[in-house]
ChimeraX commands (.cxc) that place a marker at each C-alpha (Angstrom):
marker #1 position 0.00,0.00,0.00 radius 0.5
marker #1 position 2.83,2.40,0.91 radius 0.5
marker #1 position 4.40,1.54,-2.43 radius 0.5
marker #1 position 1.12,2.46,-4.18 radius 0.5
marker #1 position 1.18,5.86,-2.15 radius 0.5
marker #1 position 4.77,6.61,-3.16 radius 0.5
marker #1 position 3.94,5.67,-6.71 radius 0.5
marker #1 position 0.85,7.89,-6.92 radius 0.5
marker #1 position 2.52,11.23,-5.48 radius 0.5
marker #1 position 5.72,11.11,-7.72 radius 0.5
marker #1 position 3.28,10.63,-10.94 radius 0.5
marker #1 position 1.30,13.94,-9.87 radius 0.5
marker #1 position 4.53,15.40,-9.09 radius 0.5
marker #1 position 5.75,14.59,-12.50 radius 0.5
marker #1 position 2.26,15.94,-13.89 radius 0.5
marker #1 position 2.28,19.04,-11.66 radius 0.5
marker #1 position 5.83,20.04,-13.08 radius 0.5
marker #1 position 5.01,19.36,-16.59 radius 0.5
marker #1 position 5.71,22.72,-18.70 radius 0.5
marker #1 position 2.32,23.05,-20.78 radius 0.5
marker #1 position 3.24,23.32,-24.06 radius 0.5
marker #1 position 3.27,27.17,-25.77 radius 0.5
marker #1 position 0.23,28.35,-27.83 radius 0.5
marker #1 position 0.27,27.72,-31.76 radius 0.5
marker #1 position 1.07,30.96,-33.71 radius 0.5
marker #1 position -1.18,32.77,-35.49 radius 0.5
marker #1 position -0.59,32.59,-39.09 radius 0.5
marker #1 position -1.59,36.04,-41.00 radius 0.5
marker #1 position -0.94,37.31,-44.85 radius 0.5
marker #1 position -0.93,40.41,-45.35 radius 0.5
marker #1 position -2.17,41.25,-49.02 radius 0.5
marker #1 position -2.02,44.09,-50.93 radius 0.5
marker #1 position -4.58,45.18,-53.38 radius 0.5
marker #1 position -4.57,47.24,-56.57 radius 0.5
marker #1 position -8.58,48.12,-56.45 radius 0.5
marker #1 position -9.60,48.93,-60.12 radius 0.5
marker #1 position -6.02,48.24,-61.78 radius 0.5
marker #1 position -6.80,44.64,-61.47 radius 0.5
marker #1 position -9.13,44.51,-64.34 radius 0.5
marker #1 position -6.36,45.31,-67.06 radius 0.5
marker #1 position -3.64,44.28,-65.14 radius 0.5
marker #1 position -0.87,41.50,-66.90 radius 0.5
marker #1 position 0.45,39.88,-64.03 radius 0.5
marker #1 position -2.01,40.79,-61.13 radius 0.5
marker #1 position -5.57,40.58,-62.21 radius 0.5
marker #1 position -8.63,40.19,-59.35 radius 0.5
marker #1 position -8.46,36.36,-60.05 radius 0.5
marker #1 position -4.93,36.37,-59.26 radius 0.5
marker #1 position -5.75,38.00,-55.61 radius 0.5
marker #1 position -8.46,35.61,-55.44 radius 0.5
marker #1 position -6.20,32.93,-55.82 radius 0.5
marker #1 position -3.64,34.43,-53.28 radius 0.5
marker #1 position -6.36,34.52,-50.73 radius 0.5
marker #1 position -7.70,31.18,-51.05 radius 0.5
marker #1 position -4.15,29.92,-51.59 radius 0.5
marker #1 position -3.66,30.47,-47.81 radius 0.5
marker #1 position -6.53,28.39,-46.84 radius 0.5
marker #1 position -7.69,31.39,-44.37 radius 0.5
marker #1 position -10.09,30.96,-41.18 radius 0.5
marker #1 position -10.81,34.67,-41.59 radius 0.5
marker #1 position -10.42,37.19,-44.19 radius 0.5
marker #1 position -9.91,40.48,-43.01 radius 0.5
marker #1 position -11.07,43.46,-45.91 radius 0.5
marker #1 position -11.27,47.00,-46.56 radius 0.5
marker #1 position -14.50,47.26,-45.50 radius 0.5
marker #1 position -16.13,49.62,-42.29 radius 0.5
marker #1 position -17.65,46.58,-39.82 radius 0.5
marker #1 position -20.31,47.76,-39.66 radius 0.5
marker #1 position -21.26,48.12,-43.39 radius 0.5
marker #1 position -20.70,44.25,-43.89 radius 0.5
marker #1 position -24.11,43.66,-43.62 radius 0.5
marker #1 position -25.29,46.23,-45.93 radius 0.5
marker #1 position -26.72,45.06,-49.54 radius 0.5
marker #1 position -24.50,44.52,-52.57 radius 0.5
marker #1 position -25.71,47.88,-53.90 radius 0.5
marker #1 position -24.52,50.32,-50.71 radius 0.5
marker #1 position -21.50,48.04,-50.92 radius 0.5
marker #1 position -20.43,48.43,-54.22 radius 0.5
marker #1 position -21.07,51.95,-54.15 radius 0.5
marker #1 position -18.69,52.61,-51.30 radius 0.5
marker #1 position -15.94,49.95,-51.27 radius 0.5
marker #1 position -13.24,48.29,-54.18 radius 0.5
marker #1 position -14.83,45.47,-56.42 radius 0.5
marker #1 position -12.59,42.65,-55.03 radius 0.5
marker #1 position -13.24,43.83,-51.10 radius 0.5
marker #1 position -16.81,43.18,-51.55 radius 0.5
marker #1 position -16.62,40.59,-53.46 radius 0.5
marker #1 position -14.09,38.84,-50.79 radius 0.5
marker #1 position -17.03,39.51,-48.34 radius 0.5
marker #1 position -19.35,37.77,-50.69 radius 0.5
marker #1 position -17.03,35.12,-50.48 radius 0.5
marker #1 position -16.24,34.20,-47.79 radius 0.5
marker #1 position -18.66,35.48,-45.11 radius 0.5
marker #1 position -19.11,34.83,-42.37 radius 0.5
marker #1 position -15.89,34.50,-42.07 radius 0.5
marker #1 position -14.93,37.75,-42.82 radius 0.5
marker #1 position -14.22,40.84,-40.86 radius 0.5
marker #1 position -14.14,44.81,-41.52 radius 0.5
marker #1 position -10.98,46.65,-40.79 radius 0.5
marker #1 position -11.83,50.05,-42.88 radius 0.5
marker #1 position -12.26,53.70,-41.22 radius 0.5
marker #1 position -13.93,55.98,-43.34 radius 0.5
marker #1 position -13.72,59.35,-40.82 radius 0.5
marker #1 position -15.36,60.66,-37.53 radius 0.5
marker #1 position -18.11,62.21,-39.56 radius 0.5
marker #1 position -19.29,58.74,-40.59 radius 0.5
marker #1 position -19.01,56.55,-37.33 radius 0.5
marker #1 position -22.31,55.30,-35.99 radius 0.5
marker #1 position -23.98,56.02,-39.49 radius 0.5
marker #1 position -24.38,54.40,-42.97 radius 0.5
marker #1 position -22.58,56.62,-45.75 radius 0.5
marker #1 position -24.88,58.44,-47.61 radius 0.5
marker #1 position -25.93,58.42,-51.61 radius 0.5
marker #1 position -23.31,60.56,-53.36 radius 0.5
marker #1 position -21.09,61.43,-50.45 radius 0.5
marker #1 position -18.23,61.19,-52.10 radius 0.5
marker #1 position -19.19,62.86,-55.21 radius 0.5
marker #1 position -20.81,65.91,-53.19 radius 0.5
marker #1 position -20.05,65.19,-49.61 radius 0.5
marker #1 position -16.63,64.39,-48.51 radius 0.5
marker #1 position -14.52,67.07,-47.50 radius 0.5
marker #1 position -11.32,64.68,-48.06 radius 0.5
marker #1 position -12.54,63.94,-51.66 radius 0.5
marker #1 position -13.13,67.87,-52.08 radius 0.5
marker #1 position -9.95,68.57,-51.15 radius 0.5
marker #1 position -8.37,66.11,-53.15 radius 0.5
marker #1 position -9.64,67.46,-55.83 radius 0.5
marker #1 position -8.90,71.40,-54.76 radius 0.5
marker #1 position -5.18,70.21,-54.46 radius 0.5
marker #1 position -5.08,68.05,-57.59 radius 0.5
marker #1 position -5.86,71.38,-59.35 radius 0.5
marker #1 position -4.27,73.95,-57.39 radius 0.5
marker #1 position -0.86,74.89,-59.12 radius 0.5
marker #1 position 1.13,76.53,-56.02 radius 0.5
marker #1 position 0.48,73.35,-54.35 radius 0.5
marker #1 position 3.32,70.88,-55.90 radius 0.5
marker #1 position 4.91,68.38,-54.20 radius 0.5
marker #1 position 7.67,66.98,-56.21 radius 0.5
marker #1 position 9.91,64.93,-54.18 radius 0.5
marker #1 position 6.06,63.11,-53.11 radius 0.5
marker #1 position 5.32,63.14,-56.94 radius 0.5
marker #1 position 8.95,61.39,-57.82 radius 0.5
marker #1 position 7.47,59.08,-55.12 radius 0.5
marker #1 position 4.40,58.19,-56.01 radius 0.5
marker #1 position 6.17,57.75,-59.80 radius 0.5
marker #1 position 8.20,54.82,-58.25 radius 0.5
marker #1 position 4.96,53.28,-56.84 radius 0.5
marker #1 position 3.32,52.97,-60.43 radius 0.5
marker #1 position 6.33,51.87,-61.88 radius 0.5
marker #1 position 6.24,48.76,-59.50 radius 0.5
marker #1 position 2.25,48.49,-59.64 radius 0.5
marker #1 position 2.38,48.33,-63.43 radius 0.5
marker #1 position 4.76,45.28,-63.39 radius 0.5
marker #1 position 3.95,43.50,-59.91 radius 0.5
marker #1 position 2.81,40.36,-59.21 radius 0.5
marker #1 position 1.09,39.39,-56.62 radius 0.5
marker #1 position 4.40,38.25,-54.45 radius 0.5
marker #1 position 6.32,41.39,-56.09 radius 0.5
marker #1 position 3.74,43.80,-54.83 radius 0.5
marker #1 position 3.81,42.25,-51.57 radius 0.5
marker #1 position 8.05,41.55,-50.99 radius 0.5
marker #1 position 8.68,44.87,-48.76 radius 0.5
marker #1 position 10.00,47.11,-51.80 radius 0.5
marker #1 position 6.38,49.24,-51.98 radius 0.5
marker #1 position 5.67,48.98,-48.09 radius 0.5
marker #1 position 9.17,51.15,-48.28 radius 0.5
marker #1 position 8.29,53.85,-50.65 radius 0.5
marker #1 position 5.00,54.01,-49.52 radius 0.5
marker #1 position 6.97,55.26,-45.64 radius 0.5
marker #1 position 8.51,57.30,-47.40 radius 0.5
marker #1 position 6.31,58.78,-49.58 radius 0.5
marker #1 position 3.28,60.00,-46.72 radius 0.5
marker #1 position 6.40,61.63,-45.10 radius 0.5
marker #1 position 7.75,63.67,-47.54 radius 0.5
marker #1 position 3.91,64.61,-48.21 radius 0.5
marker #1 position 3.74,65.58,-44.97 radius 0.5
marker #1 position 6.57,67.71,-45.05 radius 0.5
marker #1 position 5.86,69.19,-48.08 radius 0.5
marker #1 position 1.74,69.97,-47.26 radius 0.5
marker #1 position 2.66,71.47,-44.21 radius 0.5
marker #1 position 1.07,74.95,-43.21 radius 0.5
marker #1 position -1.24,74.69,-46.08 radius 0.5
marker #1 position -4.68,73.98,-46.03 radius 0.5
marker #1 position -4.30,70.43,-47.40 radius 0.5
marker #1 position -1.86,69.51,-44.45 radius 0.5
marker #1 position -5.61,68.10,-43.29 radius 0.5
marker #1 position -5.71,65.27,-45.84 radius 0.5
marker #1 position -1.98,64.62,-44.77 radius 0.5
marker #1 position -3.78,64.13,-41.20 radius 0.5
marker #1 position -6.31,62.26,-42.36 radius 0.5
marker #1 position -4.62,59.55,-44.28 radius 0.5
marker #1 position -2.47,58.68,-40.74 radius 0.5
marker #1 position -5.57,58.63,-38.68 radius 0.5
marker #1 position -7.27,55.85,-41.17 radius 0.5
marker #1 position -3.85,54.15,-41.41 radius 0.5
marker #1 position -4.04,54.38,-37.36 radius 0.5
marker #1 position -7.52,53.09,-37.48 radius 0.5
marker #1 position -7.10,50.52,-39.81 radius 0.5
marker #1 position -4.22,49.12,-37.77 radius 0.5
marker #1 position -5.90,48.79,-34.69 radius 0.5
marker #1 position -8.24,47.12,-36.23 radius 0.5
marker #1 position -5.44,44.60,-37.53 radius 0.5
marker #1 position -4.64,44.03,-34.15 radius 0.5
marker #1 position -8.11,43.61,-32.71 radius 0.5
marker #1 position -8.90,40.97,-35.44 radius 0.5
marker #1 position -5.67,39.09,-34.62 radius 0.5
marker #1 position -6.09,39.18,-30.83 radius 0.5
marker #1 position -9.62,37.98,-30.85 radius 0.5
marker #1 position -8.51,34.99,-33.62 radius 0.5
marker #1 position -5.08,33.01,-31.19 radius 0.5
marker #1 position -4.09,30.47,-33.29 radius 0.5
marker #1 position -6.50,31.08,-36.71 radius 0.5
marker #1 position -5.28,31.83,-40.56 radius 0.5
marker #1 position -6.14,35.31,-41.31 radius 0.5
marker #1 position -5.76,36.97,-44.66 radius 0.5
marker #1 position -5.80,40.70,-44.03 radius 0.5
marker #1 position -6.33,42.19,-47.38 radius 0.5
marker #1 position -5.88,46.07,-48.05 radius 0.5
marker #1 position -5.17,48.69,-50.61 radius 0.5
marker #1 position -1.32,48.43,-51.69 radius 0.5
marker #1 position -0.75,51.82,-49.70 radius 0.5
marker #1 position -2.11,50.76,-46.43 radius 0.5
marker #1 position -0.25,47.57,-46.09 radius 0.5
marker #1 position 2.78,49.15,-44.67 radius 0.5
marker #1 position 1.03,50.35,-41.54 radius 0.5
marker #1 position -0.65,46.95,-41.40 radius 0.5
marker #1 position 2.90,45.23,-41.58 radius 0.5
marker #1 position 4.57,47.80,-38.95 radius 0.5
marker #1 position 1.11,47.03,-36.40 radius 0.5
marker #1 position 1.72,43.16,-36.87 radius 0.5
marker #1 position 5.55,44.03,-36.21 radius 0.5
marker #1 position 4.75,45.47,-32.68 radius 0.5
marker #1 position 3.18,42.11,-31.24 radius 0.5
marker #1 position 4.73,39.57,-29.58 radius 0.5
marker #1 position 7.07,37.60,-32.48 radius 0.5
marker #1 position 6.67,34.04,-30.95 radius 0.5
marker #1 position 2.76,34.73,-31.40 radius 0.5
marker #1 position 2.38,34.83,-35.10 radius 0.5
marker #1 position 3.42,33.34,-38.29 radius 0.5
marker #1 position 3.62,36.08,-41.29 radius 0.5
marker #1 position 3.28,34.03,-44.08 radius 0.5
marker #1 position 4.32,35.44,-47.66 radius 0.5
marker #1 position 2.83,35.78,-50.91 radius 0.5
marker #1 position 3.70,33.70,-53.28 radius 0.5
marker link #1:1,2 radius 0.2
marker link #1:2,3 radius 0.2
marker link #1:3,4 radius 0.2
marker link #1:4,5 radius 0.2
marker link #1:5,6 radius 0.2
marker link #1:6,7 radius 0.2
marker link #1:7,8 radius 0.2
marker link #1:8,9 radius 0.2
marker link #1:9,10 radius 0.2
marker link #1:10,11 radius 0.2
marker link #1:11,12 radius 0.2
marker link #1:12,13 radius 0.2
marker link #1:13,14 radius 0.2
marker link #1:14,15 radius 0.2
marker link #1:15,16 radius 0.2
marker link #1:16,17 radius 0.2
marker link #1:17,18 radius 0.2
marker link #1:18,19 radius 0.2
marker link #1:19,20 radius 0.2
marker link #1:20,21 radius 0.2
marker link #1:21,22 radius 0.2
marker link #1:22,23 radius 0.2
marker link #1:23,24 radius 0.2
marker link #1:24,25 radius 0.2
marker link #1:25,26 radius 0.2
marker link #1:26,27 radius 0.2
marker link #1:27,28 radius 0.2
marker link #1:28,29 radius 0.2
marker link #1:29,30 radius 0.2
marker link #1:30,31 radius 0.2
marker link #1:31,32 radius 0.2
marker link #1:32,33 radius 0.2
marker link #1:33,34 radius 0.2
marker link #1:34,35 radius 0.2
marker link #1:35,36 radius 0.2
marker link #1:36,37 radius 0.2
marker link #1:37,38 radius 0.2
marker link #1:38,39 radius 0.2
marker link #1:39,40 radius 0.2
marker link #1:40,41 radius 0.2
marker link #1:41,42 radius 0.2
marker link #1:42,43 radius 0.2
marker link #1:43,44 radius 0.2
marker link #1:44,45 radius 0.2
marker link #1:45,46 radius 0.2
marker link #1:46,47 radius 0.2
marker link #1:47,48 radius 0.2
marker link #1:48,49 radius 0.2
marker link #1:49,50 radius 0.2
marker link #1:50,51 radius 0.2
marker link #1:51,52 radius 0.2
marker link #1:52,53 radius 0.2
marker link #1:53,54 radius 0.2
marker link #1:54,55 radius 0.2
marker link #1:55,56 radius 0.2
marker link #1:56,57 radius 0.2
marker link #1:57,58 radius 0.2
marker link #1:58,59 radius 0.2
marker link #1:59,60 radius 0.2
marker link #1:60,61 radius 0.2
marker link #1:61,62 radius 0.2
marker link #1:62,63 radius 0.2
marker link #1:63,64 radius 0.2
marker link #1:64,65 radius 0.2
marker link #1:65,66 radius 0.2
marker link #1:66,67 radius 0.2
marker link #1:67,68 radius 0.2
marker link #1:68,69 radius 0.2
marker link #1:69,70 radius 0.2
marker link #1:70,71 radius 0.2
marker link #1:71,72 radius 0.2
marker link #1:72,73 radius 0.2
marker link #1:73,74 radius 0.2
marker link #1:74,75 radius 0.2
marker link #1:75,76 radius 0.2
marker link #1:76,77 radius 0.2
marker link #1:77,78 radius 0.2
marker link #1:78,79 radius 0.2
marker link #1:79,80 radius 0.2
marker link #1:80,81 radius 0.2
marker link #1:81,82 radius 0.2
marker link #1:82,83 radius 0.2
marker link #1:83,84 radius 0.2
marker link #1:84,85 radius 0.2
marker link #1:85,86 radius 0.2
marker link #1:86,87 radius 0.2
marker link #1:87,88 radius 0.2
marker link #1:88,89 radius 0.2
marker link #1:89,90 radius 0.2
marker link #1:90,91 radius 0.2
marker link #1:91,92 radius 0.2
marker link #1:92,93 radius 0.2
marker link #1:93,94 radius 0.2
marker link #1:94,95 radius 0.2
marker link #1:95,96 radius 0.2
marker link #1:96,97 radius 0.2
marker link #1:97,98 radius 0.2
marker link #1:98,99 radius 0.2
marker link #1:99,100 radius 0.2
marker link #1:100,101 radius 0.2
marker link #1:101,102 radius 0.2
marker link #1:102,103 radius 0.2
marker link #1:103,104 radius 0.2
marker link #1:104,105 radius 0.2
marker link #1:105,106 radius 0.2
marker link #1:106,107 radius 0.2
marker link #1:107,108 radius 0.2
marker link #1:108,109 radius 0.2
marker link #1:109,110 radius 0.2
marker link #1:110,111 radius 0.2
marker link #1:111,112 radius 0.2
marker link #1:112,113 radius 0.2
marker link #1:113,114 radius 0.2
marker link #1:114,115 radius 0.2
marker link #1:115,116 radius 0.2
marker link #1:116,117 radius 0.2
marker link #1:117,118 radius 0.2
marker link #1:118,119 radius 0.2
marker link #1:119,120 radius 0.2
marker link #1:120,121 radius 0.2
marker link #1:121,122 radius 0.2
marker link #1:122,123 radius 0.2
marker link #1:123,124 radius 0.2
marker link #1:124,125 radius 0.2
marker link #1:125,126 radius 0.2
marker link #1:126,127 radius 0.2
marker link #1:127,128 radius 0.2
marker link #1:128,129 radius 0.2
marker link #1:129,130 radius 0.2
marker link #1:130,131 radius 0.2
marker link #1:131,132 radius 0.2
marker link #1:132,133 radius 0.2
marker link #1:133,134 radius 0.2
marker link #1:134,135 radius 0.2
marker link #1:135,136 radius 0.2
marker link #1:136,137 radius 0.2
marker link #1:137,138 radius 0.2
marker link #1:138,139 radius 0.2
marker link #1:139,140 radius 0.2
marker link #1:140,141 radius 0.2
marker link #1:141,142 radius 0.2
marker link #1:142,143 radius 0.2
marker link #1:143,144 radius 0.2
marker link #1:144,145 radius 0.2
marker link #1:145,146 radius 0.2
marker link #1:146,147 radius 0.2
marker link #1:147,148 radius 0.2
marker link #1:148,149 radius 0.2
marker link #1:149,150 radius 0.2
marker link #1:150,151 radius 0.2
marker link #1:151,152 radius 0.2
marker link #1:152,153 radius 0.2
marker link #1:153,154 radius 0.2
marker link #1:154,155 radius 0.2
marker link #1:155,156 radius 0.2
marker link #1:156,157 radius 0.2
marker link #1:157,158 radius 0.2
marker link #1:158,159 radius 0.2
marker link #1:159,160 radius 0.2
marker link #1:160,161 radius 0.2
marker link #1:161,162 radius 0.2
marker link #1:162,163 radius 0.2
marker link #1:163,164 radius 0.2
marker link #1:164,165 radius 0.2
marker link #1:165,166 radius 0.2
marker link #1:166,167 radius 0.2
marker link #1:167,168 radius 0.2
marker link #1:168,169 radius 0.2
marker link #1:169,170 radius 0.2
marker link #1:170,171 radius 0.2
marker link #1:171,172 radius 0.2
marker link #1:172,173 radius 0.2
marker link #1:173,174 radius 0.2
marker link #1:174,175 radius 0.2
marker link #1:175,176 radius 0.2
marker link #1:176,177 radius 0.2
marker link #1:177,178 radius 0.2
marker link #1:178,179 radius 0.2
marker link #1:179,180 radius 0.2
marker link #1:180,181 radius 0.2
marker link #1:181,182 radius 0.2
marker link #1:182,183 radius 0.2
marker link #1:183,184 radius 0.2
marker link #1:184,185 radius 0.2
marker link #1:185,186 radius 0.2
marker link #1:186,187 radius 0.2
marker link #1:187,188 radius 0.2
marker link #1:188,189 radius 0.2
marker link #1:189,190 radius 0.2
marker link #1:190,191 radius 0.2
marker link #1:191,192 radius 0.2
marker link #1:192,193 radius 0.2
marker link #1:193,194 radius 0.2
marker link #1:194,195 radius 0.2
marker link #1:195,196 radius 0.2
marker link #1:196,197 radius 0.2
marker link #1:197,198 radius 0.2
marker link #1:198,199 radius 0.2
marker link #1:199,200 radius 0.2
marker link #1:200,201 radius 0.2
marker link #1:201,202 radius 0.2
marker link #1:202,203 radius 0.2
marker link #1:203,204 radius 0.2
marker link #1:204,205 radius 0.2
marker link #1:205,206 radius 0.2
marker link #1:206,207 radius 0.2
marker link #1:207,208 radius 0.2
marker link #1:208,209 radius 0.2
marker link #1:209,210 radius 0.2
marker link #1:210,211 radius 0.2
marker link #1:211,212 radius 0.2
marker link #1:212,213 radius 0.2
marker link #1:213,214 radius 0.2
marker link #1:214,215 radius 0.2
marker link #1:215,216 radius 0.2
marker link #1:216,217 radius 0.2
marker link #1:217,218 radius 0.2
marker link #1:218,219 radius 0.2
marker link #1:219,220 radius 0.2
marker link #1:220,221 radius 0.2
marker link #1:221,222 radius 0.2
marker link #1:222,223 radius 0.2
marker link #1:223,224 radius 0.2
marker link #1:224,225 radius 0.2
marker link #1:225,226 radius 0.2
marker link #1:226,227 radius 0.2
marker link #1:227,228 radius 0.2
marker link #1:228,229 radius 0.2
marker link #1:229,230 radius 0.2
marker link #1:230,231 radius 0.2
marker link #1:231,232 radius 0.2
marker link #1:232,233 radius 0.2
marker link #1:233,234 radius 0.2
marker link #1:234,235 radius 0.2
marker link #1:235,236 radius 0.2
marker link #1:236,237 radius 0.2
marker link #1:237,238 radius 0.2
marker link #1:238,239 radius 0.2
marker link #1:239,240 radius 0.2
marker link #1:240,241 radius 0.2
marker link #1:241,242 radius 0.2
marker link #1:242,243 radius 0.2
marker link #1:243,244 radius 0.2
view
């Protein structure tokens, strides 16, 4: 009987010192998007995104859409949001979240018919500055010329290898520096705070999914603040997977 005893409390000793085992990393892709360029494109068409998705085998896919316009009809959808984000939402709901930000003005509320036609202060601007002469930027514009030059070639791993994600760092900088004290040093501020937004969202999406495949797919000049948000968690608790 004493044998027995002995036997018993050196097993749960053994079991009580047993190291559990760490948690699986999360595996994520990060995948950027050309929005309307895809339909002419050579190398990177929308069936080649498709593919780069659903290559990955992803529990969720994360899209360039506000949450809380996922359940809206295809209609409001298409009117707001890229061809291939809705139609990833089509796809592959419900397994698909929204990561998008669309401004302060438009939180709690659906975007209206023709807001950014008539509406949107950003898209007004935009527009004031595209035609507004005294307001050059040319080291953003030499910029911005390197971006096309890889967006006309890329594939969907050369879009997606780091090179773009670098210009595109540099490039909101320099238009930063060079918009400052004028009045379109706003849209400057704008672009961070969605790139802010859109990151936490990243993270939320990842923290609430230990251990699942997510595809996080954005607009080619948002994936470098969605790379640099995955860069400040833990290493050992995710798996960046690259495109192929």
């Amino acid at each position: 009987m004493g044998k027995l005893l002995i036997n018993a409390v050196l097993a749960l000793v053994a079991g009580c010192s047993t190291v559990p085992a760490p948690p699986e990393p999360t595996p994520v892709m990060v995948i950027a998007a050309i929005h309307s360029a895809h339909k002419e494109h050579p190398r990177y068409s929308y069936d080649d995104l498709f593919d780069a998705v659903s290559s990955f085998s992803p529990d969720v896919v994360a899209v360039e859409i506000r949450q809380e316009d996922l359940g809206e009809d295809a209609d409001y959808l298409e009117r707001n949001y890229p061809f291939e984000m809705v139609e990833l939402a089509r796809r592959y709901s419900p397994r698909v979240r929204g990561i998008d930000w669309l401004g302060e003005e438009l939180e709690g509320r659906r975007v209206p018919e023709r807001w950014w036609q008539d509406r949107s202060w950003v898209k007004r601007l935009e527009r004031e500055r595209s035609e507004d002469l005294s307001a050059g930027t040319p080291r953003a514009d030499a910029l911005q010329k390197q971006q096309r030059s890889i967006r006309e070639v890329a594939s969907a791993a050369s879009l997606n290898d780091g090179r773009y994600d670098s210009i595109s760092r540099a490039y909101y900088r320099v238009l930063a520096e060079e918009l400052a004290g004028t009045s379109y040093a706003r849209l400057v501020a704008f672009y961070a705070e969605r790139d802010r937004r859109i990151a936490r969202s990243v993270r939320q999406v990842v923290e609430n999914n230990p251990g699942r495949r997510i595809a996080f797919v954005v607009g080619a000049d948002h994936r470098a603040s969605v790379v640099d948000e995955l860069a400040r968690l833990p290493s050992q608790s995710l798996l960046v997977v690259p495109v192929r």
